[in-house]
C-alpha positions as CSV (number, residue, x, y, z in Angstrom):
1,X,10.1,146.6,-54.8
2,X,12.3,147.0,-57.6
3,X,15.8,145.1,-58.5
4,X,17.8,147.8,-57.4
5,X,16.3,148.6,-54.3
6,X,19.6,147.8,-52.0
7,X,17.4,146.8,-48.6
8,X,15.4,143.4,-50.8
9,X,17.4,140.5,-51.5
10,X,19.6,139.7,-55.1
11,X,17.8,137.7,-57.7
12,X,19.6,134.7,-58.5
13,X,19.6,134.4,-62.4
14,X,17.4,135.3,-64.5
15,X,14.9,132.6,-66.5
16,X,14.9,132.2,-69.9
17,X,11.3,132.7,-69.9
18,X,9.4,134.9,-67.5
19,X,5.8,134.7,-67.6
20,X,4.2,137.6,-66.6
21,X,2.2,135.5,-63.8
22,X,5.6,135.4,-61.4
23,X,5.6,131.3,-62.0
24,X,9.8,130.8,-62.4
25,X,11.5,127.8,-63.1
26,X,9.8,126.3,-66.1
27,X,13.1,125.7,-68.2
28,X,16.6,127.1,-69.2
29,X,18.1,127.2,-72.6
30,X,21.4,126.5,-71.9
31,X,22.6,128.1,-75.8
32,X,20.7,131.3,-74.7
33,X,23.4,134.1,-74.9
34,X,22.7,137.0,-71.8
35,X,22.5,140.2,-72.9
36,X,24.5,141.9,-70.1
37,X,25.9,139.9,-66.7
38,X,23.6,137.5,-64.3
39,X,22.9,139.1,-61.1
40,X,24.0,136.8,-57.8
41,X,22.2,136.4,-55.1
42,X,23.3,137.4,-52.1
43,X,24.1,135.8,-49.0
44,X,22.0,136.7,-46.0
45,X,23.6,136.7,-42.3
46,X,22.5,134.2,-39.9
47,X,20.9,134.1,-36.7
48,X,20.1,132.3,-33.7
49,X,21.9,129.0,-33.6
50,X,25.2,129.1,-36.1
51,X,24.5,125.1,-36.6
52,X,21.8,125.6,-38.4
53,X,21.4,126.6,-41.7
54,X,18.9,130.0,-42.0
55,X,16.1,130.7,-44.9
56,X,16.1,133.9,-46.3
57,X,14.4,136.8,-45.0
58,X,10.6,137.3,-46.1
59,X,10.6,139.9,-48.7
60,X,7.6,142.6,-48.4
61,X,4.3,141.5,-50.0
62,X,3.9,142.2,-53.6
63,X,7.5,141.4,-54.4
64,X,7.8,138.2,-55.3
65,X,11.6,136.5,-55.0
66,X,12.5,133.6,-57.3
67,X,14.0,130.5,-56.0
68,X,17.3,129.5,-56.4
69,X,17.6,129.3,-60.5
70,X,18.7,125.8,-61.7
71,X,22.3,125.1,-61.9
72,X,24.4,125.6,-64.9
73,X,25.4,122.4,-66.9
74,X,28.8,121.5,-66.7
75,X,29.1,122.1,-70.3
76,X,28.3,125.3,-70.2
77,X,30.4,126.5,-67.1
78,X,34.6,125.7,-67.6
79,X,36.7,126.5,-64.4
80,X,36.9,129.7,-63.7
81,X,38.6,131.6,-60.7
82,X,36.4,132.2,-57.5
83,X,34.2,129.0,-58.7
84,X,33.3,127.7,-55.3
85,X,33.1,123.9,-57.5
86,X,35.1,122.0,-60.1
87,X,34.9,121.8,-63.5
88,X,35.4,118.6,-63.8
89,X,32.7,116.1,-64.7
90,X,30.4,114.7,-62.0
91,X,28.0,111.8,-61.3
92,X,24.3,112.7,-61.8
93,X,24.3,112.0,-57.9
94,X,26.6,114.2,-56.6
95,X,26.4,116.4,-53.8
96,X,27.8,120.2,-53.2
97,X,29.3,120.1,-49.9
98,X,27.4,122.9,-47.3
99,X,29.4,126.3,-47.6
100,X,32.5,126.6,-45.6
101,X,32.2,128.7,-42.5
102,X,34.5,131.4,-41.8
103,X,36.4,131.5,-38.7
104,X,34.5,134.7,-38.2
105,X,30.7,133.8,-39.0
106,X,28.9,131.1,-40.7
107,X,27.5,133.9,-42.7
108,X,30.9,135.6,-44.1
109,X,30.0,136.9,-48.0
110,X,31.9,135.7,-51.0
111,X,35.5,136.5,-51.5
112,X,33.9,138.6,-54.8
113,X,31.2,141.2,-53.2
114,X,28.5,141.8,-56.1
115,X,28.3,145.5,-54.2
116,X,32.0,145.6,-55.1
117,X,30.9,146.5,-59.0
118,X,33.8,143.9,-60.2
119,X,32.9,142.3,-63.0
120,X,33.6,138.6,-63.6
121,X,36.6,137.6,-65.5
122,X,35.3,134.4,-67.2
123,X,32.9,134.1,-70.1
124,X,29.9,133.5,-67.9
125,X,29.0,134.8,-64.9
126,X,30.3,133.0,-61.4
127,X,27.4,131.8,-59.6
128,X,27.5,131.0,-55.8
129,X,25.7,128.7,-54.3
130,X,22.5,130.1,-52.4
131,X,22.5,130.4,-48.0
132,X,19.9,128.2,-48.2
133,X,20.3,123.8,-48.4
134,X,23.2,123.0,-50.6
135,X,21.8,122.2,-54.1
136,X,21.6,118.8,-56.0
137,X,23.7,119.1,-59.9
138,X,22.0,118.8,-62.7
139,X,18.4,118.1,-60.5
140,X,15.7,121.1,-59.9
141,X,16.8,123.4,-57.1
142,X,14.1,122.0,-54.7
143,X,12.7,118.6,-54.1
144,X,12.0,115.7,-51.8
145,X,15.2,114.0,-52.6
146,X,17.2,117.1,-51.1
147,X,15.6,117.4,-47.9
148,X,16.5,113.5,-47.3
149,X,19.9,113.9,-48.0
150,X,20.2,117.0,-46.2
151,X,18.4,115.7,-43.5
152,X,20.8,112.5,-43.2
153,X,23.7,114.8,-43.2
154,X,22.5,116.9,-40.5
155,X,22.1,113.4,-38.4
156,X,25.4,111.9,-39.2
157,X,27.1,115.1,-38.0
158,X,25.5,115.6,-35.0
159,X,26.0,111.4,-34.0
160,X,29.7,112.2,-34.7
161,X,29.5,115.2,-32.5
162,X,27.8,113.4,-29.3
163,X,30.1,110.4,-29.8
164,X,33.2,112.6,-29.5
165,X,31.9,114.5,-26.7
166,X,31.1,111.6,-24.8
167,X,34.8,110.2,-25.6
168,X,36.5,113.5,-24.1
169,X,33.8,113.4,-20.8
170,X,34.8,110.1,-20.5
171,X,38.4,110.5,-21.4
172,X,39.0,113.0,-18.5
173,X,37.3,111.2,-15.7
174,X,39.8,108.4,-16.2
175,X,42.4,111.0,-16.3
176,X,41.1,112.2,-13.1
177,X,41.1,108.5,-11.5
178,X,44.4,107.6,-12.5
179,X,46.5,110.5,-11.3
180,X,47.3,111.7,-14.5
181,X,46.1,115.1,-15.0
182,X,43.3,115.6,-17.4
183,X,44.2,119.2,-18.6
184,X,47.0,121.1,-19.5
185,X,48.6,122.9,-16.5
186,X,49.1,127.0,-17.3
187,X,52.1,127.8,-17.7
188,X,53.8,130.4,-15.8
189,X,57.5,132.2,-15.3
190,X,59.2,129.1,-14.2
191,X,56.9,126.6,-15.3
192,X,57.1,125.2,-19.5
193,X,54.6,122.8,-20.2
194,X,57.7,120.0,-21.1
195,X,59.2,120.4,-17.2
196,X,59.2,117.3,-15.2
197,X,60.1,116.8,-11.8
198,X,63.9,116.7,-11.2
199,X,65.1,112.9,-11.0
200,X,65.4,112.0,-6.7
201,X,68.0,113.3,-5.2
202,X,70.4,111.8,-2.3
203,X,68.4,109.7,0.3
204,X,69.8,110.0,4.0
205,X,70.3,106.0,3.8
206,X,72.9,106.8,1.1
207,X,75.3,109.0,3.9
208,X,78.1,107.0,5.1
209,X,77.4,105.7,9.0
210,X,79.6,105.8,11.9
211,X,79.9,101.8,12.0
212,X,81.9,102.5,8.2
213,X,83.7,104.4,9.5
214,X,85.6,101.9,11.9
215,X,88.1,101.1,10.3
216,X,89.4,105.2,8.7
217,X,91.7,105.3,11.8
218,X,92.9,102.8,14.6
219,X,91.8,102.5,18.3
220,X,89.3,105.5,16.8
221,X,85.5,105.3,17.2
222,X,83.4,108.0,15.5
223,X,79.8,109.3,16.4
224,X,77.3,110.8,14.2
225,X,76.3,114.3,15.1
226,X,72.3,115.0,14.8
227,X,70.5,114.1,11.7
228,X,71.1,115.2,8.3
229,X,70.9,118.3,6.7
230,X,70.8,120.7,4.3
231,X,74.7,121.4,3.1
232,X,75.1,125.2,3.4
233,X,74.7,126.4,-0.2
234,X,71.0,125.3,0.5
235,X,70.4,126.3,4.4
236,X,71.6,129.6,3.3
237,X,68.4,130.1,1.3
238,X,66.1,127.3,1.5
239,X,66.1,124.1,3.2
240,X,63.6,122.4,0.6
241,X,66.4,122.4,-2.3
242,X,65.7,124.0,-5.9
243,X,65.4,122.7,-9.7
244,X,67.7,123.9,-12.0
245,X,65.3,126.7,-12.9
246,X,65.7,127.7,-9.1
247,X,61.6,126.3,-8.3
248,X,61.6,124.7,-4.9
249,X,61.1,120.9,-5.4
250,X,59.6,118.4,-3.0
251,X,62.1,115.9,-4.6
252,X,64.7,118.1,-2.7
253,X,63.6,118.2,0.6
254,X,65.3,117.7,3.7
255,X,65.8,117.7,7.3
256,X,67.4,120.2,8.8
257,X,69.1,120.4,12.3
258,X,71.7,122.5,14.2
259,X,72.2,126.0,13.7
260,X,69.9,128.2,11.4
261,X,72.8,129.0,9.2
262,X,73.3,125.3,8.3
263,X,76.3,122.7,9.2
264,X,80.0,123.3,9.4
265,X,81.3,124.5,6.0
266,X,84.2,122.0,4.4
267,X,87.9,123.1,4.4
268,X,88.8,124.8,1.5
269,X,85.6,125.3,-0.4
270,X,82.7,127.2,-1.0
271,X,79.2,125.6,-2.5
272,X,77.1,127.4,-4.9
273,X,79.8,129.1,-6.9
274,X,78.3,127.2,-10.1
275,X,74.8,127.2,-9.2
276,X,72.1,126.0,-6.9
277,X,71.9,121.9,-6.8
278,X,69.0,120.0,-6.9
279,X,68.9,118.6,-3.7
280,X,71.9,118.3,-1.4
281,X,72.7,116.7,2.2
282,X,75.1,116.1,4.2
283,X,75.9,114.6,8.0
284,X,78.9,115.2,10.4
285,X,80.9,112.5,12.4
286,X,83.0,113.5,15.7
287,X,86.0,111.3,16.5
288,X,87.0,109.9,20.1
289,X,90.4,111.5,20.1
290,X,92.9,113.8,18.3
291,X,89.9,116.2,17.6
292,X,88.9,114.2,15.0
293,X,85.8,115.1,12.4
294,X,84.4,114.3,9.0
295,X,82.2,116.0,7.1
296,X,79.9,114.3,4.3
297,X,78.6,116.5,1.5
298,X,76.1,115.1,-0.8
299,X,74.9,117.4,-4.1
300,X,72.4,115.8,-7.1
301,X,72.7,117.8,-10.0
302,X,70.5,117.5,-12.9
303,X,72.5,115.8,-15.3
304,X,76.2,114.0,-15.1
305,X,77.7,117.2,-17.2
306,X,76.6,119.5,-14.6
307,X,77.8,117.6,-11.6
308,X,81.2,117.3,-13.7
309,X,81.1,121.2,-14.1
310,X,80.8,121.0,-10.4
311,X,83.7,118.6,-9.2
312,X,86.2,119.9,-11.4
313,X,85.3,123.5,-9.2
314,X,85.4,121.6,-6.0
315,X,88.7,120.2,-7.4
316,X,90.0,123.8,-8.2
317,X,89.1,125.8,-4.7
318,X,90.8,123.0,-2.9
319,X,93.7,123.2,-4.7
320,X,94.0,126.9,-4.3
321,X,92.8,126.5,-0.4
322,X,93.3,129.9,1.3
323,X,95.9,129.6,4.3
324,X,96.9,126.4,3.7
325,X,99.9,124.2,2.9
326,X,99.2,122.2,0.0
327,X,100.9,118.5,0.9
328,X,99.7,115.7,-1.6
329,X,97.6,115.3,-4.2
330,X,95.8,111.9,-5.6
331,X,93.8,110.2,-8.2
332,X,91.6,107.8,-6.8
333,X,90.9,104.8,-9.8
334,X,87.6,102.6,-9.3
335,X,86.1,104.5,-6.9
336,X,83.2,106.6,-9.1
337,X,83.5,108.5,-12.4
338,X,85.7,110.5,-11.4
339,X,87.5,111.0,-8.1
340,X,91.1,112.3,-6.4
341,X,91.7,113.8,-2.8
342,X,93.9,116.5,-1.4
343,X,95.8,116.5,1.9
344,X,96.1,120.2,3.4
345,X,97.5,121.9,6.7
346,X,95.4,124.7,7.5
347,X,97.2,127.5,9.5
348,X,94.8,126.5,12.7
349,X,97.2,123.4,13.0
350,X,95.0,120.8,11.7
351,X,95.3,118.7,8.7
352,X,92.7,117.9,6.7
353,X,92.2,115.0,3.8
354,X,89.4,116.1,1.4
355,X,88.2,113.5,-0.9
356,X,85.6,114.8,-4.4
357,X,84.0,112.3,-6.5
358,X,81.6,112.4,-9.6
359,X,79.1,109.7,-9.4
360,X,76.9,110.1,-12.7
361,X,74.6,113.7,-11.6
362,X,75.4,113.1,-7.7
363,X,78.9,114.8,-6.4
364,X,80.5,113.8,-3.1
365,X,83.0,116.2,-0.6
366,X,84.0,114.2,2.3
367,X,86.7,116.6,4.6
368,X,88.0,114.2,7.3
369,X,90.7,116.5,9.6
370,X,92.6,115.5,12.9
371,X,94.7,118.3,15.1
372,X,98.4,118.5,14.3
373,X,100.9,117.4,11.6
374,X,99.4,113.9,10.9
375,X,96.2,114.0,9.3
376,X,93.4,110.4,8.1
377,X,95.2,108.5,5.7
378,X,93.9,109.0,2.0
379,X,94.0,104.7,1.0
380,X,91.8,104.4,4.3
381,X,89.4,107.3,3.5
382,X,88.8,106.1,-0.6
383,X,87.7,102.5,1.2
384,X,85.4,104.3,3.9
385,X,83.5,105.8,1.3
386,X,82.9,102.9,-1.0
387,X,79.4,101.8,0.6
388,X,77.9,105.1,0.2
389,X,79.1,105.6,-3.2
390,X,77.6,102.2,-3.9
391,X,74.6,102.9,-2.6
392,X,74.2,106.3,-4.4
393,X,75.4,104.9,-7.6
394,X,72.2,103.8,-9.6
395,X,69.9,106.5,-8.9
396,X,72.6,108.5,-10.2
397,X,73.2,106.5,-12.9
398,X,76.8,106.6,-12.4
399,X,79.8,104.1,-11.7
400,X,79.5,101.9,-9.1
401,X,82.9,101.5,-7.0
402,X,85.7,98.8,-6.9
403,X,88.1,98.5,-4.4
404,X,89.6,102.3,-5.3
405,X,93.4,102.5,-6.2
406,X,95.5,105.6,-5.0
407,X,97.8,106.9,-7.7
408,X,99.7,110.4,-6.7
409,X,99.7,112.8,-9.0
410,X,100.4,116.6,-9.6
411,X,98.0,119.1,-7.8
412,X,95.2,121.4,-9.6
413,X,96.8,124.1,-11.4
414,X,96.3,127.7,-10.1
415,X,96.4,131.1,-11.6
416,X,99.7,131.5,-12.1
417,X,100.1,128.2,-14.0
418,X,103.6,126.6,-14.3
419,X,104.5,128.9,-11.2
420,X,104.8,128.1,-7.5
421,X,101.7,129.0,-5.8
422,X,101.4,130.4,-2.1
423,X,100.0,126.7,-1.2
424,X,103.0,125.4,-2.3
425,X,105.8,127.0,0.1
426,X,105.1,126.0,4.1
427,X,105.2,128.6,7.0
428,X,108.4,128.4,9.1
429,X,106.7,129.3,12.2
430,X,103.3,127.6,13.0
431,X,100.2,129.7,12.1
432,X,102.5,132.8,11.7
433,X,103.3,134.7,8.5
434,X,102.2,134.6,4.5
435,X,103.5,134.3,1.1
436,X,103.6,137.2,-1.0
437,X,105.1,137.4,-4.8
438,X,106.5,139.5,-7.6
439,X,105.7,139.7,-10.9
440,X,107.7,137.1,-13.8
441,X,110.5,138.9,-15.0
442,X,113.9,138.8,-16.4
443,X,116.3,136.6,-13.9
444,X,118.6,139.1,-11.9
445,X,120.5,136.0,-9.5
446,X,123.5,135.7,-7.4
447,X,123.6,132.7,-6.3
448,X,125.1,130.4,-4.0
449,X,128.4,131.1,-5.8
450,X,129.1,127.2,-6.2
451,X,126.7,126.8,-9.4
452,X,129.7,127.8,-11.6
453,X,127.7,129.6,-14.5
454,X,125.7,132.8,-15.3
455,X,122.2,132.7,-14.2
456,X,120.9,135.5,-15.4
457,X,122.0,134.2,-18.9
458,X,122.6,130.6,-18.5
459,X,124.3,128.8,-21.7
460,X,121.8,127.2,-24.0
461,X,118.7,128.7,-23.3
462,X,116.0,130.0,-25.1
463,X,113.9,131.8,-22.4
464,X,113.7,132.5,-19.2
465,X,111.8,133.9,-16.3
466,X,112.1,134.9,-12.8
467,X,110.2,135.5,-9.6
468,X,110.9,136.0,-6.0
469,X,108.4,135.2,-3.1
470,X,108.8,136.9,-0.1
471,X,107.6,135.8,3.8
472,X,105.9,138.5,5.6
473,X,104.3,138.9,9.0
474,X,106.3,136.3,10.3
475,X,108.3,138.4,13.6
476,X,110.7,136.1,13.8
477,X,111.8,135.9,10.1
478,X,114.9,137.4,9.4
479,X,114.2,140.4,6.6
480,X,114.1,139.6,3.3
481,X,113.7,135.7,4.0
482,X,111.8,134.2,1.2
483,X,112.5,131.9,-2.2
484,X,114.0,132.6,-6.0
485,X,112.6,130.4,-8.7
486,X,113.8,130.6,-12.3
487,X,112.5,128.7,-14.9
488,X,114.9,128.0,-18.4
489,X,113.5,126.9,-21.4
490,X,115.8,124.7,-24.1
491,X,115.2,123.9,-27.6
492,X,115.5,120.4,-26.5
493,X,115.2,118.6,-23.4
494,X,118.5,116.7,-23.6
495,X,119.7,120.5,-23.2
496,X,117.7,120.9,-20.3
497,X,119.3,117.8,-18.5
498,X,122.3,118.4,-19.9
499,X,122.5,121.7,-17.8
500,X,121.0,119.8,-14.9
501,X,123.7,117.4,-14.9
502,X,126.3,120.3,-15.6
503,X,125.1,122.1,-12.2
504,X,125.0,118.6,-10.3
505,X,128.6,118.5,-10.8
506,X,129.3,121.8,-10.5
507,X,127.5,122.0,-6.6
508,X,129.3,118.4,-5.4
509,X,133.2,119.7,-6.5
510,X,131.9,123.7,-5.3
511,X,134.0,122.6,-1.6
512,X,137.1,121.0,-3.2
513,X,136.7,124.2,-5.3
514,X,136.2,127.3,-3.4
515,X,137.8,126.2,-0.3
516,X,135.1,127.7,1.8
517,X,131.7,125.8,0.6
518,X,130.0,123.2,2.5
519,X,127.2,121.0,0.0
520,X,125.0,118.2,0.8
521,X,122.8,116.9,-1.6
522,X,119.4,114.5,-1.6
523,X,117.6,113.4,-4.2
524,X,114.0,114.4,-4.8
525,X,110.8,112.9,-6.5
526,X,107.9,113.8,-7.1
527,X,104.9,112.2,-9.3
528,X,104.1,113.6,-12.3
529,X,100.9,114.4,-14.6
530,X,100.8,110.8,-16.3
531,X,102.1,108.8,-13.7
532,X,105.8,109.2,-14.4
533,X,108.7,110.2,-11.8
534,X,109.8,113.4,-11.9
535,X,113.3,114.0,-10.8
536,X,115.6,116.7,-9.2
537,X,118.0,117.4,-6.6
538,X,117.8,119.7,-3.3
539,X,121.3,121.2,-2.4
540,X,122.3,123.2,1.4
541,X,125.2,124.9,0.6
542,X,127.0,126.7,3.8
543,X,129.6,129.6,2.8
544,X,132.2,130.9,5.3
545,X,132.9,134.1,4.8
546,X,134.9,134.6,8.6
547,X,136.1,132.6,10.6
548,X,133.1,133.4,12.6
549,X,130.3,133.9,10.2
550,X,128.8,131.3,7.5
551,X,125.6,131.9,5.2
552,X,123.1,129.0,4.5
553,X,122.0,128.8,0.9
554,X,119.4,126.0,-0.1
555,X,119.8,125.2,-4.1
556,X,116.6,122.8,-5.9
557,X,117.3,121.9,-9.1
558,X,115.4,119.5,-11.9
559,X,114.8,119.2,-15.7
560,X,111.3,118.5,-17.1
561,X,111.1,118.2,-20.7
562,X,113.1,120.9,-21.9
563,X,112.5,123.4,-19.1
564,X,114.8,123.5,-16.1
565,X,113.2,124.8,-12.8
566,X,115.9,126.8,-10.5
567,X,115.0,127.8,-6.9
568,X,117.2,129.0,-4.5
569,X,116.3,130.1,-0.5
570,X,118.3,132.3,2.2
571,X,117.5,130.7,5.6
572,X,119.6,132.0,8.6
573,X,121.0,129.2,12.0
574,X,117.9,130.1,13.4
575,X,115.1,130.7,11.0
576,X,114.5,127.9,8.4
577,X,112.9,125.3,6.4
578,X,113.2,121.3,7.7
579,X,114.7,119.4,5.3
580,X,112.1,117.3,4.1
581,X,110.0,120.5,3.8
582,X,112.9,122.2,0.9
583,X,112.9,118.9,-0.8
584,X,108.8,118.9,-1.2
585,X,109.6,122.6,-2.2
586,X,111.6,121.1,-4.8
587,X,109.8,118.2,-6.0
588,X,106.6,120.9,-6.5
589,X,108.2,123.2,-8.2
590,X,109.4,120.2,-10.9
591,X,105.0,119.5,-10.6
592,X,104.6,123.3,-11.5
593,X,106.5,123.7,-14.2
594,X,104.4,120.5,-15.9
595,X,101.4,122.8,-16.3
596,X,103.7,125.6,-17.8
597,X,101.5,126.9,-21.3
C-alpha cells in the first residue's frame, strides 16, 4: 500500500533516518530542515464504548505503519494557530491532557482536515496529537511509564464517576422521603417551573358568627343560614377557587350550600369585574325582625396591590349603585388598611349599609339591610366586624383592627364628576320613577325671581355650566318636574362667597321686596373631602301670582373654593320633595362640585 492510497491510514512524520528494514524511531535531528510539509496522521473514528479510547485499525499485511513519531522539542515548535498545546515551557514530567470530545463524537477530526489541501501557516508543520493514549513530552512515544499514568487516569475518573452517581441515587431517595420532589416537574400552559402554591386563603373560622352579631341592632337576634360558601364570582364557575393564572387550587376550596348558582348577590355590586380571586367565601345571617339580613363576603387575592385594585372597584359600583338613593358616605379609621361604608335606599324599600375593607391581600363586603327608611347603624356595623377582621388579619399580612372611628365624608365620584349623579336626587313617590339628564351646557335660568341678578351671566364669573335633570315614569309627577344645577367658577374664592353672601341677602329681603314672595331659609352641611364643613343654604320660595294661585320654587345655594353650586327645583302643593330630602340635595351638590377636574 502506498502513501497516497486514501483507504490506509496517514503516516505521522517522517524519521530522519529510514532504514530500509521498516525499524522507525531510532532518532530525530531536530536542525534537519524538511524538504516539503510533514504529513499528519489522521484520526480514526471510534467504536463500541465512547469511554474508551480506540487503537488504530490494522493496516493490510505488507504495509507496515509507523508509530506515532517523537514529539517536537519545544525549541523547535513556537505557538502557532490550531496548536492543540502551548508553547510555553514545560516540566520534563508533564502530561498532554486526552483529546477533547466533541459534543458530536469522541472521534470529531481536527478543526484543519489534512484532506482539506490547506497548508499550514507557521514555519513548521502543526502536528496533532495521535487517537491513540495521550503522549508523554520530550519521552519516546511508547513506554511503560505511559501506560501507568494512563492507566491511573482512567481509575481516578471512573472513582469520580461512581461516587457522583451514588450521590444523585442517594440524593433522590431522600428527596423522595422527605416530600420534596426529587425532579423537576414539566412544565405546561399554566404551569412555570417558579409557581408556588397561592398563600391560604380565608378559613370559615375567620366569618363573623351570629353571637357577634348581638349587639349590630337592639332586641335583634340573628341566625346563621347554612354553611359557607363559595361567593358568586366563584359558584358561577367553580366552587374550588382559581390562582391568579386561573389553575384551580386546593388552597381555594370550599363548601358550597344552597342553590347551584351560589348565595345571594350583595346590594350594589358585582364580583369578578377585575378578575377571578384566589379563594373567596362568604356566609349569610337572617334577623328576627324588620326583615333583617347580612351578608359576609370574603375574597384573598394574591398580593395587597391586587386586593387594593379590588376595594377601590367595590368602592366605585357602590357608589354608582343602580336604583338607589345614595344617603351617606364614611371612612372607617382603625378598622383595616383601608375601609369606609355606604348607606343606600334601594327602590324595593329597603335600606342597606355596605361596609368594604382592605386587610393586606384579603378584601371584605359585608351588606347588612333592614325593610323601610331606617337601615343598621354604620358605628354599630364597623364594631361587628372587628373580630373577623382580627382574625383574618395575619394570614393576610394586613392591619389588625382598633376600635374603628367613623369619620363622614364625600361619596365615590361618578362619571360625571363634579356633577349630581342619579344616586344623588331621591324619588318622590316610593319605588316609582327615574332620573334622567341633559348634557352641560351654557345656563339658560329664570329663576325664582327673588335672586336679584342675571343667572345666565352672573357678575364675576369666569365659567359656567348648566344641566337640568328631569323625573320620568313617575304618574303622579307633575310634567316637567325635575332639578336645575349651575355651577360658577371665580378667579378667587372670596368671589365665590362673595356672590353667595350677595344671593343670601338678596332671597331673605325678596318678600319685603316683591310684595308677593314667601322665603324660608335653613342652613345646610355637609362633610367634605378632608374632613372640613362644607356650607350652604336651602331656600322655599312661594310666588303669588293670583289671589288664588302660588308656585313653589326651592333655591340651594353654597361656595366651595371658588366655584359656586346653584340648583333650583319646581315642586307643585301636591308633588314634592320633604324638606330634609332638598337640604341633602343641597349639601350633595356642595360634595359634587369638590371632585370638579
Amino acid at each position: 500500500m502506498s502513501d497516497s492510497d486514501p483507504d490506509g491510514p496517514r503516516r505521522g512524520f517522517d524519521p530522519v533516518d529510514e532504514p530500509d528494514d521498516g525499524v522507525v524511531g531510532r532518532g530525530f535531528d531536530p536542525d534537519a530542515t524538511p524538504s516539503e510539509p510533514e504529513p499528519q496522521r489522521d484520526w480514526v473514528p471510534a467504536e463500541g464504548d465512547v469511554d474508551q479510547p480506540q487503537a488504530p485499525a490494522e493496516p493490510p499485511v505488507g504495509t507496515p505503519i509507523p508509530p506515532p513519531a517523537a514529539t517536537l522539542p519545544e525549541g523547535v515548535q513556537p505557538a502557532a494557530a490550531g496548536r492543540r498545546f502551548s508553547a510555553e515551557e514545560r516540566t520534563e514530567d508533564w502530561v498532554t491532557a486526552a483529546p477533547r470530545r466533541s459534543a458530536a463524537s469522541v472521534s470529531s477530526p481536527p478543526a484543519a482536515d489534512a484532506d482539506s489541501g490547506d497548508e499550514p501557516t507557521s514555519a513548521h508543520p502543526t502536528t496533532e496529537p495521535p487517537a491513540g493514549p495521550p503522549t508523554v513530552r520530550g519521552a519516546a512515544a511508547t513506554g511503560f511509564g505511559d501506560r501507568h499514568r494512563l492507566l491511573a487516569l482512567l481509575a481516578g475518573v471512573v472513582v469520580l464517576a461512581v461516587l457522583v452517581g451514588l450521590g444523585v441515587w442517594f440524593g433522590g431517595r431522600h428527596s423522595e422521603g422527605s416530600g420534596t420532589p426529587g425532579a423537576e416537574p414539566s412544565v405546561g400552559a399554566s404551569q412555570s417551573p417558579s409557581a408556588s402554591a397561592p398563600a391560604p386563603g380565608p378559613d370559615e373560622a375567620q366569618l363573623l358568627t351570629a353571637s357577634e352579631l348581638g349587639k349590630l341592632r337592639a332586641s335583634t337576634t340573628w341566625t346563621q343560614d347554612g354553611t359557607a360558601s363559595a361567593t358568586p364570582s366563584v359558584a358561577a364557575s367553580t366552587t374550588t377557587g382559581a390562582t391568579a393564572s386561573g389553575t384551580p387550587s386546593a388552597a381555594a376550596s370550599t363548601t358550597t350550600s344552597g342553590s347551584p348558582s351560589g348565595p345571594a348577590q350583595p346590594a350594589c355590586v358585582e364580583f369578578g369585574t377585575t378578575g377571578a380571586a384566589q379563594a373567596e367565601l362568604s356566609r349569610t345571617f337572617t334577623a328576627n325582625k324588620a326583615g333583617g339580613a347580612l351578608k359576609q363576603y370574603v375574597q384573598a387575592w394574591p398580593d395587597a396591590a391586587s386586593a387594593g385594585t379590588v376595594y377601590e372597584d367595590l368602592l366605585a359600583q357602590a357608589g354608582g349603585c343602580e336604583d338607589s338613593l345614595l344617603r351617606g358616605a364614611y371612612r372607617l379609621d382603625t378598622l383595616s388598611d383601608a375601609a369606609a361604608s355606604l348607606t343606600v335606599k334601594l327602590t324595593d324599600d329597603t335600606s342597606h349599609t355596605l361596609l368594604i375593607a382592605r386587610t393586606g391581600r384579603f378584601v371584605n363586603l359585608v351588606d347588612a339591610s333592614l325593610d323601610g327608611d331606617t337601615g343598621i347603624g354604620v358605628t354599630a356595623l364597623a364594631r361587628a366586624v372587628v373580630p373577623s377582621l382580627g382574625r383574618q388579619c395575619e394570614p393576610a399580612g394586613g392591619t389588625c383592627p382598633d376600635t374603628p372611628k367613623v369619620v363622614a365624608t364625600v361619596p365615590p365620584p361618578t362619571q360625571d364628576a363634579g356633577w349630581l349623579a342619579w344616586v344623588d336626587l331621591p324619588l318622590v313617590s316610593n319605588g316609582a320613577g327615574s332620573w334622567t339628564a341633559t348634557d352641560p351646557g351654557s345656563p339658560s335660568l329664570v329663576g325664582s325671581q327673588c335672586e336679584d341678578v342675571d343667572l345666565n351671566k352672573l357678575p364675576g364669573s369666569t365659567s359656567s355650566a348648566h344641566r337640568t335633570y328631569l323625573l320620568t315614569d313617575d304618574p303622579d309627577a307633575p310634567q316637567s318636574f325635575g332639578v336645575d344645577q349651575a355651577v360658577y367658577t371665580f378667579a378667587k374664592s372670596s368671589q365665590a362667597s362673595a356672590m353667595v353672601k350677595k344671593l343670601t341677602a338678596n332671597f331673605n329681603d325678596c318678600g319685603d321686596r316683591t310684595r308677593t314672595a314667601t322665603v324660608k331659609d335653613a342652613a345646610v352641611t355637609a362633610a367634605g373631602p378632608d374632613g372640613e364643613e362644607l356650607t350652604g343654604t336651602s331656600f322655599t320660595v312661594t310666588q303669588r301670582i293670583s289671589s288664588s294661585t302660588t308656585v313653589t320654587f326651592r333655591v340651594g345655594i353654597a361656595a366651595v373654593g371658588e366655584r359656586m353650586v346653584y340648583l333650583l327645583a319646581n315642586p307643585s302643593g301636591t308633588f314634592d320633595f320633604t324638606d330634609e330630602a332638598w337640604r341633602a340635595v343641597v349639601g350633595r351638590a356642595a360634595q359634587r362640585v369638590t371632585q370638579s377636574a
